[in-house]
C-alpha positions as CSV (number, residue, x, y, z in Angstrom):
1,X,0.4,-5.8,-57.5
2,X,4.1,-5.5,-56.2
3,X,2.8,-1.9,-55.0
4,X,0.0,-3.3,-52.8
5,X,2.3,-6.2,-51.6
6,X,4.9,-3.3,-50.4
7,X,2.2,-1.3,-48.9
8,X,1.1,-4.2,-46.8
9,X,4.6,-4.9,-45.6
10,X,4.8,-1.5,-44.9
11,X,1.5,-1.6,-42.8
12,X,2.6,-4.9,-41.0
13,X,6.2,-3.3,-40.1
14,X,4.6,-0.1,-38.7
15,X,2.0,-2.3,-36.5
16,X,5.3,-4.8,-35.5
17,X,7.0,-1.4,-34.8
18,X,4.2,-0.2,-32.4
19,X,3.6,-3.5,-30.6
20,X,6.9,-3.9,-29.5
21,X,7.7,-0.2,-28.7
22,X,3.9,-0.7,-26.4
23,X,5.8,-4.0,-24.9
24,X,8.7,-2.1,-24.4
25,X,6.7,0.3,-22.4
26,X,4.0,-1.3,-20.7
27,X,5.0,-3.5,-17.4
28,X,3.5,-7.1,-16.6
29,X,1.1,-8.0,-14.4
30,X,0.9,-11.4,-12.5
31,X,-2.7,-11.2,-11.2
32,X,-2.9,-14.2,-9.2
33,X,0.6,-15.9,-7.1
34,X,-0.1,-17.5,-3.9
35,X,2.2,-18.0,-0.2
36,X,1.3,-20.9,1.2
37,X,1.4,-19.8,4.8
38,X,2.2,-21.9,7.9
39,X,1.0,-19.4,10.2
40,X,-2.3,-18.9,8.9
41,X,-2.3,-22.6,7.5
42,X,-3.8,-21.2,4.2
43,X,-2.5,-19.8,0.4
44,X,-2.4,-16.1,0.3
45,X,-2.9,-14.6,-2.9
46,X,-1.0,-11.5,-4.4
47,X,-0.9,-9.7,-7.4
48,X,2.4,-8.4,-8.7
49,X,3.6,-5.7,-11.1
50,X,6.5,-6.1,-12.6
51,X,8.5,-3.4,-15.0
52,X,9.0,-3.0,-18.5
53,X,12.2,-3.7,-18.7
54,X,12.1,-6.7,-16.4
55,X,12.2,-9.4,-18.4
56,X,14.9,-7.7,-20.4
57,X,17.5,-7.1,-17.8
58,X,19.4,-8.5,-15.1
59,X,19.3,-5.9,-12.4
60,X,17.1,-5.9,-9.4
61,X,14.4,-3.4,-8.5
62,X,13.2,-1.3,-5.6
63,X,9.9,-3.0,-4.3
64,X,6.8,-0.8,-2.9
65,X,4.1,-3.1,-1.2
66,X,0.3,-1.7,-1.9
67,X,-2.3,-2.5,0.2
68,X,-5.9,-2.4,-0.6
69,X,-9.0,-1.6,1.6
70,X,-12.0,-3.3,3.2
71,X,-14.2,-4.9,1.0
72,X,-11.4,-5.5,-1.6
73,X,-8.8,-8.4,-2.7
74,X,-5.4,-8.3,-4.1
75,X,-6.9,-7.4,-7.3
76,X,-8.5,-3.9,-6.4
77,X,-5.8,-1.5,-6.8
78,X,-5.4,-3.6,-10.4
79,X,-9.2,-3.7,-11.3
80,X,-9.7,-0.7,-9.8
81,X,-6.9,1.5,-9.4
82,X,-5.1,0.7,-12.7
83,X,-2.2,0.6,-10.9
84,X,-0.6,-0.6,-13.9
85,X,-1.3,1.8,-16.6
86,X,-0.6,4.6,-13.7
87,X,2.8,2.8,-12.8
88,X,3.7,2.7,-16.7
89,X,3.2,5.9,-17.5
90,X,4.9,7.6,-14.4
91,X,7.9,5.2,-15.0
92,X,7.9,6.2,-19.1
93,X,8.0,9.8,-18.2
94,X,10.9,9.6,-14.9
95,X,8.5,10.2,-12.5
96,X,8.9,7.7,-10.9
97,X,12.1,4.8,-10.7
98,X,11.1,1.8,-12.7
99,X,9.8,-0.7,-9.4
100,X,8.0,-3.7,-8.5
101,X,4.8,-3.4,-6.9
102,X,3.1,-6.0,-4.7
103,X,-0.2,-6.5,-3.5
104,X,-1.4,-8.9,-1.1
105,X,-4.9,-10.1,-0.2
106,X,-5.3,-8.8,3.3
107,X,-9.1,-9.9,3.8
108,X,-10.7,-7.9,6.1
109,X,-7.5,-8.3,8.7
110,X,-6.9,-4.4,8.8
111,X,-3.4,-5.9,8.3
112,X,-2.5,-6.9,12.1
113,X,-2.9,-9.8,14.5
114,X,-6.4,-10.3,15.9
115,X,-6.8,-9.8,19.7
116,X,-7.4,-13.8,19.9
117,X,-4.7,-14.9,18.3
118,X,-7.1,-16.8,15.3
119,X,-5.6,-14.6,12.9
120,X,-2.1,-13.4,12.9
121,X,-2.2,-11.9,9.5
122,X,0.8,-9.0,10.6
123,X,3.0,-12.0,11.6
124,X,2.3,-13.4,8.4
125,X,3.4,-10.4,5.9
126,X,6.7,-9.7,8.5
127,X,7.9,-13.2,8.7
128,X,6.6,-15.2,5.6
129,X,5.1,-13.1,3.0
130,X,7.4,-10.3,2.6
131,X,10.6,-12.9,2.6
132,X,8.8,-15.0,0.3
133,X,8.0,-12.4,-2.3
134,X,11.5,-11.1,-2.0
135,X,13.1,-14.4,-2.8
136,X,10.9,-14.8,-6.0
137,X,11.6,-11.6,-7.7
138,X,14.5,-9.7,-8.1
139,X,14.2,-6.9,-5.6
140,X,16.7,-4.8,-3.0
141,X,15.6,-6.8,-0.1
142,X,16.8,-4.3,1.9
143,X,14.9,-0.9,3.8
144,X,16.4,1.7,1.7
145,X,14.7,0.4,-1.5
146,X,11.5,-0.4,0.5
147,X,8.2,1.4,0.7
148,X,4.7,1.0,1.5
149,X,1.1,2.2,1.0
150,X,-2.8,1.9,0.7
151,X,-5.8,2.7,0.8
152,X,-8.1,3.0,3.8
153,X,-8.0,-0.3,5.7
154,X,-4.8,-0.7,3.6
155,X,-3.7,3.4,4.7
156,X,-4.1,2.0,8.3
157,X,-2.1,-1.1,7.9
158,X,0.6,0.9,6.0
159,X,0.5,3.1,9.0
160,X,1.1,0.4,11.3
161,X,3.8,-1.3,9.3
162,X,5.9,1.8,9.2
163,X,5.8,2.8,13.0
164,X,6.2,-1.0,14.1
165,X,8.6,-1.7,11.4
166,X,10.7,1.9,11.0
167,X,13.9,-0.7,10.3
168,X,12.1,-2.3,7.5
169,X,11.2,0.5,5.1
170,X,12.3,3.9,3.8
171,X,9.0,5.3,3.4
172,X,5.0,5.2,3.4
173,X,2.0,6.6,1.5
174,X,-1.0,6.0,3.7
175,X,-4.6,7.1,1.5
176,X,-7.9,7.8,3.6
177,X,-6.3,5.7,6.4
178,X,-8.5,4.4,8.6
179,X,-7.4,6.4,11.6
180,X,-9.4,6.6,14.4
181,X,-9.2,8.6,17.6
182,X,-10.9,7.1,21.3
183,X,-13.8,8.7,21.0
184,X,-14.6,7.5,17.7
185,X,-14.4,3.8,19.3
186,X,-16.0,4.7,22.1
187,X,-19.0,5.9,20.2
188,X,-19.1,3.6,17.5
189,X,-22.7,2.1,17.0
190,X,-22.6,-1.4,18.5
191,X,-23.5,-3.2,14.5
192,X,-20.5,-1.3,13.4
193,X,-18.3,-2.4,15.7
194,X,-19.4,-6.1,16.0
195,X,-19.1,-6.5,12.7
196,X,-15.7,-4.5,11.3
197,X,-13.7,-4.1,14.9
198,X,-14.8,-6.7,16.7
199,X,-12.9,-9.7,15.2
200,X,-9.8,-7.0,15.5
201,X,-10.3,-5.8,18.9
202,X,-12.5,-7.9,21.1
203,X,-16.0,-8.8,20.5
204,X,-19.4,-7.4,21.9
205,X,-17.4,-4.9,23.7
206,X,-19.1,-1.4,24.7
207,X,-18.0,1.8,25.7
208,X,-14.6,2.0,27.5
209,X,-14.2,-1.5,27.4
210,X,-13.1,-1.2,23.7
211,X,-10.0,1.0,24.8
212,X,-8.7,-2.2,25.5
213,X,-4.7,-3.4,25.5
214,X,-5.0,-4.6,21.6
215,X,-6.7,-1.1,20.4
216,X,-3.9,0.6,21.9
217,X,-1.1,-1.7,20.5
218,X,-2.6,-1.3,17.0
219,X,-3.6,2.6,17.2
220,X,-1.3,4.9,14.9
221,X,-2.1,8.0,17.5
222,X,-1.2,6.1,20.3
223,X,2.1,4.6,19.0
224,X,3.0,8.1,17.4
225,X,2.1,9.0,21.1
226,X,4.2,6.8,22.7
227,X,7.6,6.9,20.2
228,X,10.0,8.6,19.9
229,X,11.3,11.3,17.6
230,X,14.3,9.6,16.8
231,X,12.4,6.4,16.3
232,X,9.5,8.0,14.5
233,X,11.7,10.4,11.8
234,X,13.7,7.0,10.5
235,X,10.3,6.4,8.1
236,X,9.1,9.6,5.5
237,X,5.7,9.7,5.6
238,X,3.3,11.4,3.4
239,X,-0.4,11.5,4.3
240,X,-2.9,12.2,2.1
241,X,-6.8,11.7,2.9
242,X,-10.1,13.9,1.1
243,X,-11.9,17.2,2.6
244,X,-15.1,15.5,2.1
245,X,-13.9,11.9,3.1
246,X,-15.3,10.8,7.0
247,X,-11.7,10.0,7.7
248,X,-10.6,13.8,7.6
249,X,-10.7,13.7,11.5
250,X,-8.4,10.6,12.2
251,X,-6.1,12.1,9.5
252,X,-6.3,15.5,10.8
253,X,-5.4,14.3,14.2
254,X,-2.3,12.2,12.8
255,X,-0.6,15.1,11.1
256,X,-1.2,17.3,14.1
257,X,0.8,14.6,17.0
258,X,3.5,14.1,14.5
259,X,3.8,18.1,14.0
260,X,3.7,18.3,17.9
261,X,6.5,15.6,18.0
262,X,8.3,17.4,15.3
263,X,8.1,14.5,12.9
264,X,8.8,15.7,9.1
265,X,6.3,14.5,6.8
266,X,4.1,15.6,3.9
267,X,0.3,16.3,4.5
268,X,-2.5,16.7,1.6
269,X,-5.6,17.7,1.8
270,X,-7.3,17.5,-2.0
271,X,-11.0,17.9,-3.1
272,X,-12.5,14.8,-3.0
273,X,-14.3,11.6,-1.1
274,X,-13.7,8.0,0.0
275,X,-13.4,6.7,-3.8
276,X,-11.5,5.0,-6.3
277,X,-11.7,8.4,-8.6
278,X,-9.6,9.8,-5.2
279,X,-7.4,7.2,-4.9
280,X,-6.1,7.1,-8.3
281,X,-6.1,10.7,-8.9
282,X,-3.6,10.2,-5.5
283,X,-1.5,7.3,-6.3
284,X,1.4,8.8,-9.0
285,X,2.5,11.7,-6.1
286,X,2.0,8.9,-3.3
287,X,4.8,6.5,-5.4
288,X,6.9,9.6,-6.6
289,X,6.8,10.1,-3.2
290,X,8.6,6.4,-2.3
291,X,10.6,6.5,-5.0
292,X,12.0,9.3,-4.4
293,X,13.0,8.0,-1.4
294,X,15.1,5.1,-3.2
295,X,17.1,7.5,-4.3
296,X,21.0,9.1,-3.0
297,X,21.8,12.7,-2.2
């Protein structure tokens, strides 16, 4: 009897002994916090990774904002992308800093302000959402130990961000962006554009019509185009988009005006499609990337 009750105890330490070393490893995740936001007079939700050793310590953290694509919510790169297990293992083994990620439901806002004004969504994450989030957790509100990316819709808006914003963040990881040259717009079926670009750029608009005053504000090429070097080389960019994904042209297109401007940055090219299988075979290099960035030489 006294050997069974010893084995048990022995059992039951070993099982304490691996839950709290798993605790001790594994980050948490806050799958649904809300901004209430004055300029688009509704709550946006946002999902947030924290660290493993959060909780545990007093220091504050580097913060990388991820942005997910059309079709998706806040919840995608978790439900998805599991961003979380991917974020603790790459922190476990040093591959990445220990950092809090945050991911905002962007809607189908491609990020930036609508030509109308009726939604201001890239007003919203500059002024309001971004302070908010950094007030809340404890995070290096400052552009050295700030970085951004996504997916698609959410590679664009990280795009955008980092070549509106180059005092804001020290790097970006744009997957698959949605990067689009003129002649993509121009020839864009009219269902297409009505129902993706149209709220973005001006409705029922055909042919050069669409190469309107807001396309050109909110095009990557153009504003890669229209920068500087000195302006353009304050971000580190890495780019990163399939061979057999129908964004290889816009991405193509992106690395080849920043090579002609002499901007540094990293290009891939892997095997593979617009898909989550992509995306989170992508992520790890995409944050060792950022973090990488957080740190001094």
């Amino acid at each position: 009897m006294k050997n069974m009750t010893k084995q048990i105890l022995i059992v039951l330490l070993l099982i304490t002994s691996a839950l709290f070393s798993y605790a001790q490893t594994n980050g948490k995740v806050l799958e649904t916090r809300k901004v209430k936001s004055a300029i688009l007079n509704r709550d946006v939700r946002y999902t947030v990774y924290l660290p493993a050793d959060y909780e545990t310590s007093e220091r504050n953290y580097p913060v990388v904002y991820l942005l997910h694509g059309y079709g998706d919510d806040n919840s995608g790169w978790l439900q998805f992308g599991e961003i979380n297990r991917y974020a603790d293992k790459a922190i476990a083994e040093g591959t990445i800093p220990p950092m809090i990620i945050v991911m905002p439901n962007g809607d189908s806002s491609f990020y930036i302000n609508s030509y109308d004004g009726k939604e201001k969504y890239e007003d919203f994450f500059i002024k309001e959402f971004m302070p908010a989030v950094e007030k809340t957790y404890r995070i290096k509100a400052e552009r050295k130990f700030r970085g951004i990316a996504g997916l698609s819709m959410g590679g664009y808006g990280t795009l955008i961000y980092a070549l509106k914003y180059p005092e804001l963040f020290a790097a970006c990881a744009p997957l698959s962006a949605a990067v689009f040259d003129d002649d993509a717009l121009l020839n864009m079926p009219e269902k297409s554009w009505d129902v993706t670009f149209g709220p973005l750029y001006g409705r029922d608009l055909k042919g050069k019509d669409r190469l309107n005053e807001t396309w050109y504000k909110n095009s990557p090429l153009k504003i890669v185009e229209s920068k500087s070097l000195d302006e353009l080389k304050k971000v580190r960019y890495w780019i990163d988009c399939g061979d057999d994904d129908f964004l290889t042209k816009g991405n193509c297109l992106l690395h080849i005006a920043l090579s002609e401007k002499k901007v540094p940055h990293e290009y891939r090219v892997r095997d593979g499609a617009h898909s989550w299988t992509y995306w989170r075979t992508g992520i790890t290099d995409a944050l060792k990337f950022i973090g990488d960035s957080f740190h001094q030489y």
